[in-house]
Residue frames as a rotation matrix with the C-alpha (Angstrom) as fourth column:
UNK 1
0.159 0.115 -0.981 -60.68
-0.371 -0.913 -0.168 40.78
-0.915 0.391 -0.102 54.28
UNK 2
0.458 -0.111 0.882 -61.03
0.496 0.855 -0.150 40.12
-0.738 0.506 0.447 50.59
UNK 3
-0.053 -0.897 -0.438 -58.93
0.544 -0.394 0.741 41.05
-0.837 -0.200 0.509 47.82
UNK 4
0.273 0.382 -0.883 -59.08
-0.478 -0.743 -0.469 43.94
-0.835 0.550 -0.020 45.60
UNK 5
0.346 -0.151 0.926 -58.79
0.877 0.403 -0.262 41.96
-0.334 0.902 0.272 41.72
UNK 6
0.957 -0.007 0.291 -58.14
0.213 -0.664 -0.716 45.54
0.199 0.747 -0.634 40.42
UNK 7
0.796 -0.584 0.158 -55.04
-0.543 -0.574 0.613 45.86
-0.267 -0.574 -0.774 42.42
UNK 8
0.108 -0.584 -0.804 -51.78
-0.276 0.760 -0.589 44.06
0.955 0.286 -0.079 41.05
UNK 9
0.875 0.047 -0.481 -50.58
0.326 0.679 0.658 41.53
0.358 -0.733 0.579 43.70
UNK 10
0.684 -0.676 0.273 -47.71
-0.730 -0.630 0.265 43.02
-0.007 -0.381 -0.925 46.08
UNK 11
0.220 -0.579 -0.785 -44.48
-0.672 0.494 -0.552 41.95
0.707 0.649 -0.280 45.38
UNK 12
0.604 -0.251 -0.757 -43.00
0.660 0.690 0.298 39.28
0.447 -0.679 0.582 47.99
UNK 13
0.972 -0.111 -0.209 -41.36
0.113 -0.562 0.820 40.86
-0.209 -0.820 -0.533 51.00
UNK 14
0.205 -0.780 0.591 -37.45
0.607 0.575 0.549 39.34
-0.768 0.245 0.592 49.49
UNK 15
0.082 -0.018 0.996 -37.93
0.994 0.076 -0.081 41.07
-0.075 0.997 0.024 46.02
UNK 16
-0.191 -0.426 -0.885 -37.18
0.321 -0.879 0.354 44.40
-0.928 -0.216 0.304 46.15
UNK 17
0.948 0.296 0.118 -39.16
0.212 -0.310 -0.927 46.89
-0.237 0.903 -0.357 42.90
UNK 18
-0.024 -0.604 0.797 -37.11
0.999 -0.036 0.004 47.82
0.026 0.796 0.605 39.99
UNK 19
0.106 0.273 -0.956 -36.36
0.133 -0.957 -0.258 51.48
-0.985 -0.099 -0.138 40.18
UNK 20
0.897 0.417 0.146 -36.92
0.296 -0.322 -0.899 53.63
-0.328 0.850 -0.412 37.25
UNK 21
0.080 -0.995 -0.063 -33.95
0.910 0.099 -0.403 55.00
0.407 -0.026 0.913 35.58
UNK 22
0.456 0.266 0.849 -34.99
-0.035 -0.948 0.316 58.23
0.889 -0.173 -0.423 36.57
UNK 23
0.999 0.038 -0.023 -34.78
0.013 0.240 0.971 56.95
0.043 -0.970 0.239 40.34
UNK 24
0.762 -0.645 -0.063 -31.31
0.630 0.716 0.300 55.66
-0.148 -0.268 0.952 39.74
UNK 25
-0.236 -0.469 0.851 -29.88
0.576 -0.773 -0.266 58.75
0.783 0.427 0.453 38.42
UNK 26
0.263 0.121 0.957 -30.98
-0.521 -0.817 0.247 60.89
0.812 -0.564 -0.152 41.29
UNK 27
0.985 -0.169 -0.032 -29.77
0.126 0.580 0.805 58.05
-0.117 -0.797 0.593 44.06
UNK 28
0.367 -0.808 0.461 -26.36
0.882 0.145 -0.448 58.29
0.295 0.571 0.766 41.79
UNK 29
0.293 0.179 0.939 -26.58
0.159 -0.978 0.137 61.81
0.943 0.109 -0.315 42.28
UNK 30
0.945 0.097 0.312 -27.19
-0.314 0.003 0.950 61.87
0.091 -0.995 0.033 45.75
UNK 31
0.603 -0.759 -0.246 -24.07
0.789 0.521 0.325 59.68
-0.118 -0.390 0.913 46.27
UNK 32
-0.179 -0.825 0.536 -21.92
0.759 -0.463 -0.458 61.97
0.626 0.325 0.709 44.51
UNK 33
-0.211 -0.190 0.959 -23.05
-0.117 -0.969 -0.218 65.17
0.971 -0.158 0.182 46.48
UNK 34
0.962 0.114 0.249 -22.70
-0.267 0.197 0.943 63.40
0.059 -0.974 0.220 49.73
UNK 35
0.401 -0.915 0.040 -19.08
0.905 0.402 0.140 61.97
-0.144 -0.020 0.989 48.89
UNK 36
-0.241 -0.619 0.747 -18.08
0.628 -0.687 -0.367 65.77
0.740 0.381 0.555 47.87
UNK 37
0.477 0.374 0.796 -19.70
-0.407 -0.708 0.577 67.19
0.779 -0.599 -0.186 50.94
UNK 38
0.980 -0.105 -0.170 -18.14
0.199 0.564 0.801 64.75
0.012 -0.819 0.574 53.15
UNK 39
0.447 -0.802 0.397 -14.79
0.884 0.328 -0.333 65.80
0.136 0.500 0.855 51.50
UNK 40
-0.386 -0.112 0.916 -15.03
-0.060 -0.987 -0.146 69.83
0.921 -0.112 0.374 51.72
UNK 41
0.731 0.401 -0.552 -16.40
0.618 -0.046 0.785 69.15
0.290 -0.915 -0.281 55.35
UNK 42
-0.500 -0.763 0.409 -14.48
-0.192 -0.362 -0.912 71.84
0.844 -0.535 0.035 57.85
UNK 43
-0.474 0.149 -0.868 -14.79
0.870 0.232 -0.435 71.35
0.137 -0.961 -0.240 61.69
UNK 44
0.643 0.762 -0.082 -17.31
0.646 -0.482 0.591 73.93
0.411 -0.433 -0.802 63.36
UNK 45
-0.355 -0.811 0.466 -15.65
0.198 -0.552 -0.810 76.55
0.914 -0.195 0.356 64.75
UNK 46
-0.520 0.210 -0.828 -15.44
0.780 0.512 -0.360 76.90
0.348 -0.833 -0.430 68.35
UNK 47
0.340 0.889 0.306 -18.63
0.526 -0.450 0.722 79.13
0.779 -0.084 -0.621 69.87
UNK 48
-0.749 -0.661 -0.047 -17.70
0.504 -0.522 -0.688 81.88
0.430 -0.539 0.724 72.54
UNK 49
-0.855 0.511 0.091 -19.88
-0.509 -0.790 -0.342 83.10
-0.103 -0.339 0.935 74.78
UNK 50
-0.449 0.696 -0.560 -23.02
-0.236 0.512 0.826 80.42
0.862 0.503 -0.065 73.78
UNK 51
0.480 0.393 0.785 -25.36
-0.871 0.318 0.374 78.90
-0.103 -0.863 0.495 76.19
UNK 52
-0.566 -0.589 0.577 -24.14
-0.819 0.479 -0.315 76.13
-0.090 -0.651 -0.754 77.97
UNK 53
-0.210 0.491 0.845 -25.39
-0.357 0.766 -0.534 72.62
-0.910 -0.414 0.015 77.05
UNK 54
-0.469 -0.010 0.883 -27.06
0.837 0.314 0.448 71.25
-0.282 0.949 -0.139 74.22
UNK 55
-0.946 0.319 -0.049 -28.48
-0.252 -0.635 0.730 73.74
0.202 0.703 0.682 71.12
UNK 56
-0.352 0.881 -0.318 -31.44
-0.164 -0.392 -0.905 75.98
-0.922 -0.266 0.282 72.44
UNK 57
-0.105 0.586 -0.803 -32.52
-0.761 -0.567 -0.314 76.06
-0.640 0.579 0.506 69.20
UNK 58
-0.814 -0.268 -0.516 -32.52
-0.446 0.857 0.258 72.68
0.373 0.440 -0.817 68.47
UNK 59
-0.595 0.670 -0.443 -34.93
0.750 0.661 -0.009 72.06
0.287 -0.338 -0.896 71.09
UNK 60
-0.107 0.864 0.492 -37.27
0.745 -0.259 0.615 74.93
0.658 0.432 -0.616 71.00
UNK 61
0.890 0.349 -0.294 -36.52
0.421 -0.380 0.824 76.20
0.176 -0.857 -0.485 74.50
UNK 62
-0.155 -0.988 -0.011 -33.91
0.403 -0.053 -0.914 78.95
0.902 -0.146 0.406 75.92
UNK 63
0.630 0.069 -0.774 -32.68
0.760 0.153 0.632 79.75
0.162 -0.986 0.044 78.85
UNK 64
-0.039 -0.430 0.902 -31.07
0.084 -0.901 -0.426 83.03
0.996 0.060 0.071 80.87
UNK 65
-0.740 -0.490 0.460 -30.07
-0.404 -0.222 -0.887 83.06
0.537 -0.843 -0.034 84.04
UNK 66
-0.979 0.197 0.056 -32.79
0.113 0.751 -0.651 80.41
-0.170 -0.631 -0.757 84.87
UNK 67
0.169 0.964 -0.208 -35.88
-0.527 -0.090 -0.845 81.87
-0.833 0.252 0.493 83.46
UNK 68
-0.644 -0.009 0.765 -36.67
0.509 0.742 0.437 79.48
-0.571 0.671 -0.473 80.15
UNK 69
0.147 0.776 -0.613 -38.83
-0.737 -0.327 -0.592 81.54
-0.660 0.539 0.524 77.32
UNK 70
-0.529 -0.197 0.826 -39.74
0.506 0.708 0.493 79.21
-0.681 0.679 -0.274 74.07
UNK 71
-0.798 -0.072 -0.598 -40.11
-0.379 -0.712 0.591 81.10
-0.468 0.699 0.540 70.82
């Protein structure tokens, strides 16, 4: 296959692009409102009465006294 001249050459696999500052400010971001969510985390309260196993609604499918319906 031959190469496109209009295309710049891709960087080497090692080299990692320069991010914009834009980029670096929203990664920055990001940290911070993952380090303050991880902080105000509260445990789940505990479920009563739920279905038994893993979250129906996680996987698409529930169950009731053996009959399975998917929404």
């Amino acid at each position: 296959m031959t190469e496109d001249p209009s295309r710049p050459a891709a960087a080497s696999a090692g080299e990692p692009r320069p991010l914009s500052p834009a980029a670096q400010r929203a990664l920055a971001e990001a940290e911070a409102r993952r380090l303050a969510a991880g902080a105000n985390a509260k445990p789940a309260p505990k479920e009563y009465q739920g279905p038994k196993g893993p979250e129906p609604t996680r996987y698409g499918d529930w169950e009731n006294k053996g009959i399975a319906s998917d929404f």
